[in-house]
Structure formats: C-alpha cells, structure tokens
C-alpha beads as a LAMMPS data file, in Angstrom:
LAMMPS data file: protein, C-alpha beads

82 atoms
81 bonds

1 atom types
1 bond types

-500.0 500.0 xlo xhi
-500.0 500.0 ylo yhi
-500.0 500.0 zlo zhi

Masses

1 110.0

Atoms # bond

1 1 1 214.791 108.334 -404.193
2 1 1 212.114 107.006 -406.397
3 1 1 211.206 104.149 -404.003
4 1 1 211.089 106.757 -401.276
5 1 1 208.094 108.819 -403.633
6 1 1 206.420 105.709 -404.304
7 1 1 206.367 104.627 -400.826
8 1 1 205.598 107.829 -399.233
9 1 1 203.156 108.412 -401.845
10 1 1 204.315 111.949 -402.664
11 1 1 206.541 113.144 -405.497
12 1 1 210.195 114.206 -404.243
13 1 1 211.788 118.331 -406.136
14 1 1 215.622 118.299 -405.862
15 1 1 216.670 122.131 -405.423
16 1 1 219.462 123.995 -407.377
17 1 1 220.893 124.483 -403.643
18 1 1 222.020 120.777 -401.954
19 1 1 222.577 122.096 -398.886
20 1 1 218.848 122.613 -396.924
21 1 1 220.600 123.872 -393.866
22 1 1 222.300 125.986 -395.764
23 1 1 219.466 127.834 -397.822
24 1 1 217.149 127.795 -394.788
25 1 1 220.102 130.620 -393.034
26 1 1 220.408 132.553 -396.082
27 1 1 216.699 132.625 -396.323
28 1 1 216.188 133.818 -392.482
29 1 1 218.964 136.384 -392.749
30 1 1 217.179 137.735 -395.611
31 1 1 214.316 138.279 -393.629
32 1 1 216.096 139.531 -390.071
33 1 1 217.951 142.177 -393.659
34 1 1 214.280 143.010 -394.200
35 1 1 215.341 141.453 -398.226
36 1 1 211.925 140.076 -397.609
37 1 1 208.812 140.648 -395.232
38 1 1 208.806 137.216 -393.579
39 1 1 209.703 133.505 -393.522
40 1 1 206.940 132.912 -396.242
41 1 1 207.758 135.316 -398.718
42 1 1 211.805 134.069 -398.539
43 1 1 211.460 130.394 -399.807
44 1 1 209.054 131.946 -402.416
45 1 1 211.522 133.296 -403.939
46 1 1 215.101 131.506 -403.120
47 1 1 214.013 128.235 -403.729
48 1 1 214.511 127.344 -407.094
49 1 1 213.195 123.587 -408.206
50 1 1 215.808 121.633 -410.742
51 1 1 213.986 118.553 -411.047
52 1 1 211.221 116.246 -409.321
53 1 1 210.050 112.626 -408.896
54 1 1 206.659 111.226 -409.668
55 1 1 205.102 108.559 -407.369
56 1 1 202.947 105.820 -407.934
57 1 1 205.398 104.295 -410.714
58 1 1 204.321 100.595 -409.536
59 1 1 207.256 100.068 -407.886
60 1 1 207.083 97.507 -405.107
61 1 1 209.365 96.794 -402.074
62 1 1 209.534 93.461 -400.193
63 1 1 211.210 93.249 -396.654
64 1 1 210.783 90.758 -393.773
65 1 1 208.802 92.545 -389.872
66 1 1 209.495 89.060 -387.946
67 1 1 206.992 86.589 -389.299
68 1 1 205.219 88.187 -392.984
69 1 1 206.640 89.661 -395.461
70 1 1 205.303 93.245 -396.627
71 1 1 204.990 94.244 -399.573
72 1 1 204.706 97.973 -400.157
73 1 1 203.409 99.802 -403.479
74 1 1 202.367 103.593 -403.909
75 1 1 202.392 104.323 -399.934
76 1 1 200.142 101.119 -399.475
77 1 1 201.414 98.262 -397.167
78 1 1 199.377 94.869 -396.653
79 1 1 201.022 91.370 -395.460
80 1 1 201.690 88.760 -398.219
81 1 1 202.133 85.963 -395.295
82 1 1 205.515 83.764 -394.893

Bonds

1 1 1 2
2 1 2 3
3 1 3 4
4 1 4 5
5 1 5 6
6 1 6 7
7 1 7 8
8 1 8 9
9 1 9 10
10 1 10 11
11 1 11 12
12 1 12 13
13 1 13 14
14 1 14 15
15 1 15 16
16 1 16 17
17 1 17 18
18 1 18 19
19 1 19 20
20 1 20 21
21 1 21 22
22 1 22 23
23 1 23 24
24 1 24 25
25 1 25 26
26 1 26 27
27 1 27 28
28 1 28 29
29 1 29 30
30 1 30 31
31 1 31 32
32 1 32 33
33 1 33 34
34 1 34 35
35 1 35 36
36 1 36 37
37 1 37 38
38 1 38 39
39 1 39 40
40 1 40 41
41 1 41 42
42 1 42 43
43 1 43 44
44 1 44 45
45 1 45 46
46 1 46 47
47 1 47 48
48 1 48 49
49 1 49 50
50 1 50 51
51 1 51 52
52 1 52 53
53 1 53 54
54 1 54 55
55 1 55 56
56 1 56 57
57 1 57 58
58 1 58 59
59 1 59 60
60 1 60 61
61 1 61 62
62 1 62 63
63 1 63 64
64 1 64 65
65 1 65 66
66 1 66 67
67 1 67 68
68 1 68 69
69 1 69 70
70 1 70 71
71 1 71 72
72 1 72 73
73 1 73 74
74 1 74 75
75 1 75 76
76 1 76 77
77 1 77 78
78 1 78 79
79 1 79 80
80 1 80 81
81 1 81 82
C-alpha cells in the first residue's frame, strides 16, 4: 500500500470497518432511518480512521512498457531508456 501512496501521490486512511461495501449500506440506511439528514452528514460520522499512509517516502518503482523502462517516484513517471 505504500507504493500505491507514493505513486498516486496521495496518502492512503485504513478504516476501523474493512468492508467499504459494507459501511457504505449501513451508512445509506441510516439516512433512508432519517439517523442522519443526508449522504454527507453519514460518513461524517460512521467513518472512523485507524491509521494512514504518507506519500512521497522516495520510494521508486521500475517496470518494463515495451521498449524503456519507467521509473516512477512520488506520482512522477519519466523514461530511463533501455
């Protein structure tokens, strides 16, 4: 998951709750129960952060697209040639 923050260039919160799909019906039957006033107001208040990722750690990744090899760091992506 790290690589995926560094590469997207955004940090990555893991909620208490694993299961999105899940959370995201409890959270719209709390609103269609009138628990809350709308879809905003729900995750506001059911979603509950346990940790998060930072990005930009320096972390590179190296694949081959045909002919170069990328290299990708913190979201960027330039060619470092065959």
């Amino acid at each position: 998951m790290q690589v995926h923050a560094d590469v997207s260039n955004i940090p990555i919160s893991f909620t208490k709750v694993g299961e999105g799909p899940i959370l995201g019906s409890a959270m719209l039957g709390a609103v269609g129960a009138e628990i809350y006033r709308n879809v905003h107001e729900a995750p506001s208040n059911m979603v509950h952060v346990e940790s998060s990722l930072r990005y930009g750690l320096g972390q590179y990744i190296k694949f081959d697209v045909g002919d170069e090899v990328q290299e990708i760091k913190a979201g960027k992506s330039h060619a470092l040639g065959a």
